[in-house]
C-alpha positions as a LaTeX table, in Angstrom:
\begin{tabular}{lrrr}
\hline
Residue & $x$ (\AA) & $y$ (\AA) & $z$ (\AA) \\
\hline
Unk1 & $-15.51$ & 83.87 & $-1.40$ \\
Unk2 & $-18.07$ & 86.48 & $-0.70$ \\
Unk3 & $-21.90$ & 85.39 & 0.38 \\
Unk4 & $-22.84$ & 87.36 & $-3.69$ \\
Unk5 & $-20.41$ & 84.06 & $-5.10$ \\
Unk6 & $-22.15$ & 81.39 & $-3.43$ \\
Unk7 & $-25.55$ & 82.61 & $-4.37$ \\
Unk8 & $-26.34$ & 80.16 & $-7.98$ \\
Unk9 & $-25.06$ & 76.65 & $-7.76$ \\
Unk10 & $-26.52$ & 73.27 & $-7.27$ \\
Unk11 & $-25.32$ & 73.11 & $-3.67$ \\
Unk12 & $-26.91$ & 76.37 & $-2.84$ \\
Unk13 & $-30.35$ & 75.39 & $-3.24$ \\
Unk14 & $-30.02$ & 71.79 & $-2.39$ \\
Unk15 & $-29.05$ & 73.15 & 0.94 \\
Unk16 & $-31.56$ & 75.99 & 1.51 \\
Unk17 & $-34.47$ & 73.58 & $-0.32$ \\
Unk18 & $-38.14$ & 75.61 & $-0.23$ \\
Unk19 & $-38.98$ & 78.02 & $-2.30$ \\
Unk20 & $-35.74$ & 80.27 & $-2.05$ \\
Unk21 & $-34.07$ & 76.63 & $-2.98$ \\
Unk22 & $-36.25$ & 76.30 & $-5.98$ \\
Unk23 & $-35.51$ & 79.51 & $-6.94$ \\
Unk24 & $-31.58$ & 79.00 & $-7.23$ \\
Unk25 & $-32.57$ & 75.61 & $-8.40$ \\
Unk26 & $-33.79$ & 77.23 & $-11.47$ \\
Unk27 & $-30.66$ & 79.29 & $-12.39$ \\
Unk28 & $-28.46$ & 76.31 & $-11.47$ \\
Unk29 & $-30.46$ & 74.41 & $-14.20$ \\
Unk30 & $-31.92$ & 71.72 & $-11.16$ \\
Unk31 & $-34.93$ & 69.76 & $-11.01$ \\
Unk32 & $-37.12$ & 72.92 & $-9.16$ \\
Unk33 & $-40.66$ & 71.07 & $-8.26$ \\
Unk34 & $-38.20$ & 68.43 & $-6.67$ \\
Unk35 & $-36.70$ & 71.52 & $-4.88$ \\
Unk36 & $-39.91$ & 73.08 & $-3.84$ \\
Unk37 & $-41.89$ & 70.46 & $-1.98$ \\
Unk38 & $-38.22$ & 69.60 & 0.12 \\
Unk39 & $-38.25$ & 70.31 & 3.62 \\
Unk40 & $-36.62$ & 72.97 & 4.62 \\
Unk41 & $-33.14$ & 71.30 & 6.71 \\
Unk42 & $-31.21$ & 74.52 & 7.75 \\
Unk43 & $-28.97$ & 74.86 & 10.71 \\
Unk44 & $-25.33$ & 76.16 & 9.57 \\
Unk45 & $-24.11$ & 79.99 & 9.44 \\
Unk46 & $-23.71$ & 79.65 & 5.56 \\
Unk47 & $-26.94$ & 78.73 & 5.24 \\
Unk48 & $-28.23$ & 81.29 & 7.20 \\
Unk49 & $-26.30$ & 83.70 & 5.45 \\
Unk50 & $-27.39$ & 82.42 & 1.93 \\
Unk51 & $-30.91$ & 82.84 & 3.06 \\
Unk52 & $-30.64$ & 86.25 & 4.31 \\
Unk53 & $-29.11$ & 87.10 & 1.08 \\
Unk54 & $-31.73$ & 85.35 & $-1.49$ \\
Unk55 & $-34.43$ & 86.92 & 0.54 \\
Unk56 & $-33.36$ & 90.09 & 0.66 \\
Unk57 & $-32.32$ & 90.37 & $-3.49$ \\
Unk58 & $-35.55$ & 87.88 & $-3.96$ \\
Unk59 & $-38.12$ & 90.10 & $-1.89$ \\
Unk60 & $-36.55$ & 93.44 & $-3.64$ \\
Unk61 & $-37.65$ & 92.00 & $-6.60$ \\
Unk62 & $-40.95$ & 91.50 & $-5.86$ \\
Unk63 & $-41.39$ & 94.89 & $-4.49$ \\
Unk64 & $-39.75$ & 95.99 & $-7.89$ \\
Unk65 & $-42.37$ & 94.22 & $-9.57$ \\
Unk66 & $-45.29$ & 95.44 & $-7.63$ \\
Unk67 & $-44.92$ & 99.11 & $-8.34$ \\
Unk68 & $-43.86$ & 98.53 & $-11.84$ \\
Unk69 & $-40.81$ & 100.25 & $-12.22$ \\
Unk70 & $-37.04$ & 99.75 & $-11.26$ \\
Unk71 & $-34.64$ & 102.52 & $-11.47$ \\
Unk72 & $-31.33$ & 102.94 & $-11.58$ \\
Unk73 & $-31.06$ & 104.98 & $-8.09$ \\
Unk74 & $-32.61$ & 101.61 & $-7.21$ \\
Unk75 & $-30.08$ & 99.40 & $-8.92$ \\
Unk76 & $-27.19$ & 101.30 & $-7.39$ \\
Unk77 & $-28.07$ & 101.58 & $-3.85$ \\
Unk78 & $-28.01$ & 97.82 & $-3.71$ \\
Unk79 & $-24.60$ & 97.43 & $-5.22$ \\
Unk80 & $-22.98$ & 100.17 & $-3.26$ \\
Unk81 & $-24.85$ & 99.38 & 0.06 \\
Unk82 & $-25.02$ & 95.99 & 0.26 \\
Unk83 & $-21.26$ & 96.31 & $-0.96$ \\
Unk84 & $-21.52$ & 94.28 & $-4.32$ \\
Unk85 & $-18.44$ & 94.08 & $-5.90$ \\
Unk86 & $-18.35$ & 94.87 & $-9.51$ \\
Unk87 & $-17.08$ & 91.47 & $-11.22$ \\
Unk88 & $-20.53$ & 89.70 & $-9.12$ \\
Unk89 & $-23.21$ & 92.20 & $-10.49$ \\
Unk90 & $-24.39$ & 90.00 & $-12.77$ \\
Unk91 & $-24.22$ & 87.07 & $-10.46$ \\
Unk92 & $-26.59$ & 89.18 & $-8.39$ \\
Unk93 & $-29.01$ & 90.79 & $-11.32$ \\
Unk94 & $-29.82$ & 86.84 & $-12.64$ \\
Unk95 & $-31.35$ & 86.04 & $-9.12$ \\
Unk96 & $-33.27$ & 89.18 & $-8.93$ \\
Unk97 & $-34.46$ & 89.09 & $-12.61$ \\
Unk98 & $-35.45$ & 85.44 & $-12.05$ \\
Unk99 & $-37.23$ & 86.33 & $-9.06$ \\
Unk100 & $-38.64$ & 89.56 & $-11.01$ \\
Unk101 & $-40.43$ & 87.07 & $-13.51$ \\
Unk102 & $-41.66$ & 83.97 & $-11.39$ \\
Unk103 & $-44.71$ & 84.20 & $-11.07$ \\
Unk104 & $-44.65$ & 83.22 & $-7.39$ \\
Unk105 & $-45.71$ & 86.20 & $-4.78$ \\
Unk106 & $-43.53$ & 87.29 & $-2.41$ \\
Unk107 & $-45.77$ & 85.93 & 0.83 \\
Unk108 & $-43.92$ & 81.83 & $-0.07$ \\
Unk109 & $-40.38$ & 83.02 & 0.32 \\
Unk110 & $-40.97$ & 85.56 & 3.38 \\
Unk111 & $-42.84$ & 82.40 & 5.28 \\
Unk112 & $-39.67$ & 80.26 & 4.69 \\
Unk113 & $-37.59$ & 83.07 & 6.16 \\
Unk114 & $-40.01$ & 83.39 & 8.76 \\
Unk115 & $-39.46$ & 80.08 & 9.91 \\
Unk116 & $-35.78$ & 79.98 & 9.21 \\
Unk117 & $-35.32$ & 83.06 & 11.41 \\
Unk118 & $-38.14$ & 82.37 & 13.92 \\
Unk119 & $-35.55$ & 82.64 & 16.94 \\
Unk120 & $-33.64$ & 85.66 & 15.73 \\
Unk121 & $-35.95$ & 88.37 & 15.46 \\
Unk122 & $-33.38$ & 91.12 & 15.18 \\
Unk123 & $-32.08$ & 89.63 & 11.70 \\
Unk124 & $-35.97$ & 89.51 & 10.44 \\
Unk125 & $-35.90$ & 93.66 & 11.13 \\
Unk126 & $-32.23$ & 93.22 & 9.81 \\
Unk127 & $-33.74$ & 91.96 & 6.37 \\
Unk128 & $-36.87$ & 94.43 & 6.30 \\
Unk129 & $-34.33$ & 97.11 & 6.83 \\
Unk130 & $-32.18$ & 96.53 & 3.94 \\
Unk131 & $-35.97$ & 96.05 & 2.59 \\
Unk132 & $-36.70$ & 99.55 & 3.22 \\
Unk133 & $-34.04$ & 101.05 & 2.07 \\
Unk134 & $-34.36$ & 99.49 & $-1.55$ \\
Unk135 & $-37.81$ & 101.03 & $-1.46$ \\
Unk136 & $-36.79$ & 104.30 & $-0.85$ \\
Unk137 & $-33.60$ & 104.40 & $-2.96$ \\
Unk138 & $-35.45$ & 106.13 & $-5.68$ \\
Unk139 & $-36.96$ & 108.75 & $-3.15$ \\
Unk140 & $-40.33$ & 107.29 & $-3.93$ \\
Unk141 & $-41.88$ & 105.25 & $-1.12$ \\
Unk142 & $-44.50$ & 103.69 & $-3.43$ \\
Unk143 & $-48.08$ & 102.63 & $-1.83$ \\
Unk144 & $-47.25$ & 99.29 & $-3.29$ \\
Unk145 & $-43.84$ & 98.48 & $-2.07$ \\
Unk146 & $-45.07$ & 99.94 & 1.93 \\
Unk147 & $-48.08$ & 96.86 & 1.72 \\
Unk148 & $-45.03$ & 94.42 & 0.79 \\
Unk149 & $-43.19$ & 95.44 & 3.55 \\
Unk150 & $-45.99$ & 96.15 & 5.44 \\
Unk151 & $-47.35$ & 92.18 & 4.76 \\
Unk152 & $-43.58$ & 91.10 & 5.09 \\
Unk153 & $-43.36$ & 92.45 & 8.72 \\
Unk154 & $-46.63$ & 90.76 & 9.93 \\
Unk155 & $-45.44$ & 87.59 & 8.25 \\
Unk156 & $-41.95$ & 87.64 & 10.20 \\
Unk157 & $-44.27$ & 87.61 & 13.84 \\
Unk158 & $-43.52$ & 92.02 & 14.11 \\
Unk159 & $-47.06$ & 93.93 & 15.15 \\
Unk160 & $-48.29$ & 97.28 & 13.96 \\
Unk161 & $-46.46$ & 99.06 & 16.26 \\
Unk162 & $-43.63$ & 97.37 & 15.09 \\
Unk163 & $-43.66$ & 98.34 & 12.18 \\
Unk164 & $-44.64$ & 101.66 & 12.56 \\
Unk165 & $-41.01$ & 102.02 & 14.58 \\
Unk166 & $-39.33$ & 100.43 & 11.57 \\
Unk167 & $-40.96$ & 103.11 & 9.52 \\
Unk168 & $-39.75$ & 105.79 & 11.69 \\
Unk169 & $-36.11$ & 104.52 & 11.75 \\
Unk170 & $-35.65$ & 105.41 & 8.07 \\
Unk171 & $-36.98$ & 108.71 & 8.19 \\
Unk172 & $-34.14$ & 109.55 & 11.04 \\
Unk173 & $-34.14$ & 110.99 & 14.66 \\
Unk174 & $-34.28$ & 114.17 & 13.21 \\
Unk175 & $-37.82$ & 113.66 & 11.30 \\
Unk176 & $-39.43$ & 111.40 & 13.07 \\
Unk177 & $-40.34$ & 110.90 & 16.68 \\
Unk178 & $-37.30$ & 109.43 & 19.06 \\
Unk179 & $-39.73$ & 108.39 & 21.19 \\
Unk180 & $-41.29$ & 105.90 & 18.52 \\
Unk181 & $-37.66$ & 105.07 & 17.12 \\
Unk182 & $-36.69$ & 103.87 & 20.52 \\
Unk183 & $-40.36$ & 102.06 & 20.70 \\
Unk184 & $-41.38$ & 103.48 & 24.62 \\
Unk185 & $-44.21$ & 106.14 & 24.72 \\
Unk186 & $-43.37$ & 110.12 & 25.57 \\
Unk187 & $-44.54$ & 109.43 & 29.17 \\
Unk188 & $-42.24$ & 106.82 & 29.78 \\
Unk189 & $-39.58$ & 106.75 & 32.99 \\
Unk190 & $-36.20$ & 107.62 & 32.69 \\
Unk191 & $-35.57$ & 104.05 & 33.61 \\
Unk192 & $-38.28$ & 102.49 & 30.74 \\
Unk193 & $-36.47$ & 104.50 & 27.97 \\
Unk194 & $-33.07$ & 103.54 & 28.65 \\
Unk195 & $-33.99$ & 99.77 & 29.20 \\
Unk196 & $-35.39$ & 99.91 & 25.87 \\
Unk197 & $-32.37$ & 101.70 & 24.23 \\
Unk198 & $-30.10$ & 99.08 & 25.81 \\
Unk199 & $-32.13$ & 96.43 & 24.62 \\
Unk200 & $-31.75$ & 98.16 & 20.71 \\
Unk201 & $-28.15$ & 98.10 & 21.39 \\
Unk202 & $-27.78$ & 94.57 & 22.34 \\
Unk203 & $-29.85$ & 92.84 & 20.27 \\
Unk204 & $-28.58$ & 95.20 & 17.06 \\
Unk205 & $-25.20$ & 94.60 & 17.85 \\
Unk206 & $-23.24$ & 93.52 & 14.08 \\
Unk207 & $-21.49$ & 91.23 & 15.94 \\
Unk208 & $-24.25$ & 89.16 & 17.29 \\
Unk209 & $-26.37$ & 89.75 & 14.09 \\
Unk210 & $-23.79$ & 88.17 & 12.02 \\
Unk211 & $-23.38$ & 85.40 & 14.67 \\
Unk212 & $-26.91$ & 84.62 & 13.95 \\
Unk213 & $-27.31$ & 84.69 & 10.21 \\
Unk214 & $-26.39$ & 88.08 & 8.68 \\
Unk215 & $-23.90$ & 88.08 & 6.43 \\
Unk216 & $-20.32$ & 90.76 & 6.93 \\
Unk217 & $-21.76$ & 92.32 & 3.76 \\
Unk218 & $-24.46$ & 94.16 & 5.30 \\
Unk219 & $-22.83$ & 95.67 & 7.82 \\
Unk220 & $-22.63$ & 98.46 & 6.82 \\
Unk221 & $-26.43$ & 99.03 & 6.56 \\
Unk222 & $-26.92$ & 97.37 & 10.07 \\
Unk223 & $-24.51$ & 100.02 & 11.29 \\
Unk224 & $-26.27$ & 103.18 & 9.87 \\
Unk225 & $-29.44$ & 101.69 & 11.85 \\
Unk226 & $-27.33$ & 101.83 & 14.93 \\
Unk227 & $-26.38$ & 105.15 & 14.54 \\
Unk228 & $-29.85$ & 105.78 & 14.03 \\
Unk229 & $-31.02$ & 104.62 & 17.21 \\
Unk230 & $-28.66$ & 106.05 & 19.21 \\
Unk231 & $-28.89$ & 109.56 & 17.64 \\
Unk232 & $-32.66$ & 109.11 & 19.10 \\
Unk233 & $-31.34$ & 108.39 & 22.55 \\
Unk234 & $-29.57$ & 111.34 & 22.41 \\
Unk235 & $-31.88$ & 113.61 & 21.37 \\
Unk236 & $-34.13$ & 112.17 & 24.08 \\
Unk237 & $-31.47$ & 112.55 & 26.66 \\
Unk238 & $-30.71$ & 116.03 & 26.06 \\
Unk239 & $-34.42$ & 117.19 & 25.72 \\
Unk240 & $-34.73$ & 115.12 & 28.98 \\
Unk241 & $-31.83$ & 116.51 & 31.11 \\
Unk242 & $-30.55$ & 112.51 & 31.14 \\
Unk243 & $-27.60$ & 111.23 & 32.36 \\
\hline
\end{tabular}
């Protein structure tokens, strides 16, 4: 069964408990103030991989609902990126219209990830990637959805500069500035720049990203970022003369 047909059932948010737990504790039909004042218990890959996946369709929705509108370029880039097969759309459109109208912010849910996460960075910027690119689906990067992401980011430990990389990466080597892609400054050393590409390459590796909590269906966006960051090594090499 695919991580999109686990997503509503009792066990589901018995076992991620917290607000994301409350939140498939109301489409399962469960007790959810019981649900919401559990501790969070979370240790196993599934769980992991449920929580990556509630937070990602949850938070969407509340970036939805800050700018007001959700359009269909919207709608389809998450079924065709985050590979949603057709007979569990409307598996996945209950969780995001029930997290559309709770009246919850988004800052309770991206704390619980936070601390879920807190020892895998690289599947935090996993998550505000696939973040980003539902913003941007429409070709609209709406004031409103960039302070979500922008709060989101800060919330999951990353600084400013951090985020200002993230920004970069979805803009492309060719846009933006490799140098801030790869996070090193235009003066660095030959030896600073590819330390910190290696670094990218390691930590962003699919394999060990799903080892840690992302689920196989979004690897397909974790690849494009790849391919990202090394297009901005190479552009940096060549303008460099590197090896």
């Amino acid at each position: 069964m695919s991580i999109w047909g686990k997503l509503i059932g009792g066990a589901a948010g018995l076992a991620l408990g917290g607000p994301l737990g409350g939140l498939l504790g109301a489409l399962a039909g469960h007790a959810v103030d019981r649900m919401r004042g559990r501790a969070v218990e979370f240790g196993g890959a599934e769980q992991r991989q449920l929580a990556f996946t509630v937070a990602v369709i949850t938070l969407g929705a509340k970036m939805a609902k800050a700018d007001g509108v959700v359009t269909r370029e919207e709608v389809d880039a998450f079924k065709q990126v985050f590979q949603v097969p057709p007979h569990e759309f409307k598996t996945v459109a209950r969780v995001f219209d029930e997290a559309r109208r709770e009246p919850t912010g988004y800052e309770p849910y991206a704390r619980q990830i936070a601390e879920m996460f807190a020892h895998q960075p690289a599947v935090l910027e996993e998550l505000l990637n696939a973040l980003f690119h539902i913003a941007r689906a429409d070709g609209v990067y709406h004031p409103a959805e960039r302070e979500i992401l922008r709060s989101c980011a800060a919330i999951f430990g990353f600084s400013p500069q951090d985020f200002e990389r993230m920004e970069a990466e979805q803009m492309g080597p060719d846009k933006a500035d490799p140098y801030t892609i790869l996070g090193v400054d235009r003066q660095a050393s030959e030896a600073e720049i590819k330390s910190a590409y290696r670094k990218f390459i390691r930590e962003n590796h699919p394999d060990k990203l799903t080892a840690e909590g992302m689920p196989e269906e979004f690897i397909q966006l974790a690849n494009e970022r790849l391919a990202t960051i090394n297009a901005a090594y190479d552009r940096i090499r060549k303008e460099r003369g590197l090896n």
